[in-house]
C-alpha positions in Angstrom: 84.7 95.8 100.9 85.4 98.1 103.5 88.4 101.2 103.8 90.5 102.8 106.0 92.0 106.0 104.9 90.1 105.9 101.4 92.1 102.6 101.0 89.8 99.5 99.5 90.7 96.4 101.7 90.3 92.8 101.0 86.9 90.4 102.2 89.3 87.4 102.3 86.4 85.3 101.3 88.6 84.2 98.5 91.8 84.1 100.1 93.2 80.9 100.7 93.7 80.0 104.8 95.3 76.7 106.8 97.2 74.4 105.0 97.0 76.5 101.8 99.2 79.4 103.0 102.8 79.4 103.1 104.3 79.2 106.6 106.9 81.8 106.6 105.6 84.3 104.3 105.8 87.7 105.6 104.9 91.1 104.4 107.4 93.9 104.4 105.3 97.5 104.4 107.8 100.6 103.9 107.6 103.4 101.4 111.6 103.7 101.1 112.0 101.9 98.4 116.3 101.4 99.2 115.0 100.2 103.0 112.3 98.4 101.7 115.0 95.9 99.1 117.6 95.8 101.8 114.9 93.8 105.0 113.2 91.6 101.7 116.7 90.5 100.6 117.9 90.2 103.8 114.8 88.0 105.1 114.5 86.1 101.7 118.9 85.4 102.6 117.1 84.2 106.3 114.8 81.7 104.4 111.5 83.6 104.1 109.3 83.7 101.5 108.8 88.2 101.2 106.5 90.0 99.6 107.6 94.1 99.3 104.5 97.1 99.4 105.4 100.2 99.5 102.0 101.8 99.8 98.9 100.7 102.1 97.2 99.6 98.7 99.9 97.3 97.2 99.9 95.6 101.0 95.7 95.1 100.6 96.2 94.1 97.3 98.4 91.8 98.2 96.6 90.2 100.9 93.5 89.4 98.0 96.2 86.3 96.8 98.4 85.7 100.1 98.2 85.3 103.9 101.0 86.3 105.9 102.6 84.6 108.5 103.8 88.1 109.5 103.9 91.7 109.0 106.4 94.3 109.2 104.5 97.7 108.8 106.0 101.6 108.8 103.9 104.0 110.1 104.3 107.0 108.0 103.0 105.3 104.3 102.0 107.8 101.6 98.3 106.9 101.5 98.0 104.7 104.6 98.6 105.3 108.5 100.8 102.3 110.3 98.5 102.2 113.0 95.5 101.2 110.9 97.1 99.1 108.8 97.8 97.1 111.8 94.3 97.6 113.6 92.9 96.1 110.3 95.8 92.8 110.5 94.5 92.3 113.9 91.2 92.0 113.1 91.2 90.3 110.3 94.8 88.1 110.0 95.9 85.7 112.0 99.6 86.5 111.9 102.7 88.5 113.8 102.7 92.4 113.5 106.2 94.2 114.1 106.0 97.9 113.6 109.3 99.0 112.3 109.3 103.0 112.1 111.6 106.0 112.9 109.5 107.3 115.7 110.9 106.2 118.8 108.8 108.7 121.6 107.2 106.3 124.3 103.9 107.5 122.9 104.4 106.1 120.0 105.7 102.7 120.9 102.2 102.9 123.3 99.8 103.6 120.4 101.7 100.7 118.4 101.5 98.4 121.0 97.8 99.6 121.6 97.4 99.3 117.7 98.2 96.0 117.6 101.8 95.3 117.3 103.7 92.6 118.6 107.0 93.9 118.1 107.8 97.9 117.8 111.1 98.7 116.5 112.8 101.5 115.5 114.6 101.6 111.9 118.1 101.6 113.2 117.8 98.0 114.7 120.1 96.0 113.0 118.4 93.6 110.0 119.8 90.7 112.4 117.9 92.1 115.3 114.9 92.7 112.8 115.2 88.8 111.7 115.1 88.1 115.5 112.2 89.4 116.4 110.4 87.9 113.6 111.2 84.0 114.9 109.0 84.2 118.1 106.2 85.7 116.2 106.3 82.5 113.9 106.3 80.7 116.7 103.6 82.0 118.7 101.7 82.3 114.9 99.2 79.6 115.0 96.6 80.3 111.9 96.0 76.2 111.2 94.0 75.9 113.7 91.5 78.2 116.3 91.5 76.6 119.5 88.8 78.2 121.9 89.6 78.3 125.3 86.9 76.0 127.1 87.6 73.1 124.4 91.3 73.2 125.2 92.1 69.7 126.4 94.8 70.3 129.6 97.2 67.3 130.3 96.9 66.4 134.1 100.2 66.9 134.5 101.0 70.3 133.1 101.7 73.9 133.9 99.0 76.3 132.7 99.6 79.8 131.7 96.0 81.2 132.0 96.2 84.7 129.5 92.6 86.0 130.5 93.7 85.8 134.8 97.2 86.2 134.5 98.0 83.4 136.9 100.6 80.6 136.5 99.1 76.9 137.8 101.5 74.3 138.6 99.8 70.3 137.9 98.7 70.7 141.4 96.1 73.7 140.5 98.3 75.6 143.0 98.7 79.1 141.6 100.3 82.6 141.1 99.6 86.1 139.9 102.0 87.8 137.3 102.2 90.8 135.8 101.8 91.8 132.4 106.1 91.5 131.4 106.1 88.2 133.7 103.5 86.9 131.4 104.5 87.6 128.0 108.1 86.1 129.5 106.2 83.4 130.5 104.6 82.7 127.5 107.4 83.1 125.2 109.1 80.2 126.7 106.0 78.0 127.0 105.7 78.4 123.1 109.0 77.5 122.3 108.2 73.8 123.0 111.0 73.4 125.3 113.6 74.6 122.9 116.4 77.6 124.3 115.4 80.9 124.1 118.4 83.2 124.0 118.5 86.3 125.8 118.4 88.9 122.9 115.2 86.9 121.5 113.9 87.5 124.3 114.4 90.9 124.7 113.5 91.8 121.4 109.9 90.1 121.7 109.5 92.2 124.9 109.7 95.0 122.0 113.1 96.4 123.8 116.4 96.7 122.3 119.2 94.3 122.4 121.5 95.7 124.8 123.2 94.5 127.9 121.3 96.5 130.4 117.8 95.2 129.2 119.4 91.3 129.3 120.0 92.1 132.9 116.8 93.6 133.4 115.1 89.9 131.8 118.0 88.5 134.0 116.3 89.9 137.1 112.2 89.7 135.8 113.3 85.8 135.4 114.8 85.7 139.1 111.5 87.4 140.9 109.1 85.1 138.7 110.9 82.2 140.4 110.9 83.8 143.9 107.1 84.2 143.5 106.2 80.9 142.5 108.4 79.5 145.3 106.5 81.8 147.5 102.7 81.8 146.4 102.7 77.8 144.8 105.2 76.3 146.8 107.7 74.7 144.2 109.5 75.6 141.7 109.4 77.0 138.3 110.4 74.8 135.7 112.7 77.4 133.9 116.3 76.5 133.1 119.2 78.6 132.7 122.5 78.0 130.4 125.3 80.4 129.4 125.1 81.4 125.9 122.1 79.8 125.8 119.5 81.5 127.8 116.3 80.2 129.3 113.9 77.0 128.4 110.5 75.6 130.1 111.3 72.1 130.9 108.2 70.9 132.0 104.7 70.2 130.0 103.1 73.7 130.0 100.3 75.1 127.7 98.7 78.6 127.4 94.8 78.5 128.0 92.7 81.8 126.6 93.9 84.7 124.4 94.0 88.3 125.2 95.3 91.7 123.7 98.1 93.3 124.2 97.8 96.1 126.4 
């Protein structure tokens, strides 16, 4: 066993993985203990399974007997730092990781990010907004099953998000370049499987707050992604729009290669 801040972390030769672990279990990792019973009652009310830590040892004790489908970490634990609590899930866990702290400074949200977090949100978000975020990280959470790249079978007649190139391929092999917000956007919607995505979920799993400004702003990210592909593939993108609704991917799309967020 190996440790991170005097900490004694888990081998997980002995945990069980894949059909054995509970779907929607996720780990809630704050040392207020009054914070910490409001998000587990609140997200055991939403239909997940919680498990409470309030220190950096209860959470790698905990993982010896359970695998989370996500984690919601704090930053400032009594014996643990945030940031390598959630260097260690990455490694290790197959799972979501939202940071959930009370430092709000860019630089922070950067090291989270470069940490490992999906999700980095500040502890005034409402616990609906909280819940939010959480449902495209069990979406995207895929631990039955490792899928490497090359071996991925690609129907002839689907859109490929390409992770490792940032391009966008229509079933032609015609393609086009996105940026880093266009992709995760991109992505999102791919995952859902064709369901709606509303606007706030969105938003939220861009790690920005709900608000009306930053819907516009995903308003007018979704309008130049379409523009582009019009322009560099020469049809066009297969995203829908619907009042009080949002957006959808109506056409067969998968998501070849993995990369970190950066």
């Amino acid at each position: 066993m190996n440790g991170i801040g005097g900490l004694t972390q888990p081998d997980f030769g002995g945990v069980a993985t894949g059909q054995d672990v509970m779907a929607h279990c996720v780990f809630v990792v704050e040392d207020n203990t009054d914070l910490n019973k409001d998000l587990c009652e609140y997200l055991e009310m939403c239909g997940f399974e919680v498990v409470g830590c309030e220190t950096g040892a209860a959470f790698y004790r905990a993982l010896k007997t359970q695998q989370p489908a996500a984690v919601i970490l704090d930053i400032m634990l009594p014996d643990a730092d945030g940031y390598e609590l959630a260097q260690y899930v990455r490694k290790n866990i197959d799972c979501g990781i939202m940071m959930l702290t009370s430092l709000s400074g860019m630089d922070h949200h950067l090291t989270g990010y470069k940490s490992g977090a999906d999700v980095y949100l500040t502890k005034d978000s409402p616990l609906s907004v909280i819940e939010a975020a959480l449902q495209p990280l069990l979406r995207r959470s895929n631990r039955n099953e490792v899928v490497e790249p090359q071996e991925q079978e690609i129907p002839e007649d689907s859109w490929v998000l390409d992770m490792l190139n940032w391009t966008l391929c229509n079933p032609d092999g015609d393609e086009a370049s996105l940026t880093a917000t266009e992709r995760t956007i991109i992505k999102l919607l791919i995952e859902a499987n064709g369901a709606w995505l509303t606007r706030p979920e969105i938003v939220v799993a861009l790690g920005k707050a709900d608000t009306a400004e930053n819907c516009r702003n995903l308003d007018t990210a979704i309008r130049r992604v379409r523009q582009k592909v019009i322009k560099e593939v020469g049809g066009e993108l297969p995203v829908r729009t619907a009042y009080g609704r949002g957006y959808a991917f109506t056409s067969p799309a998968v998501v070849s290669g993995s990369a970190e967020v950066s």
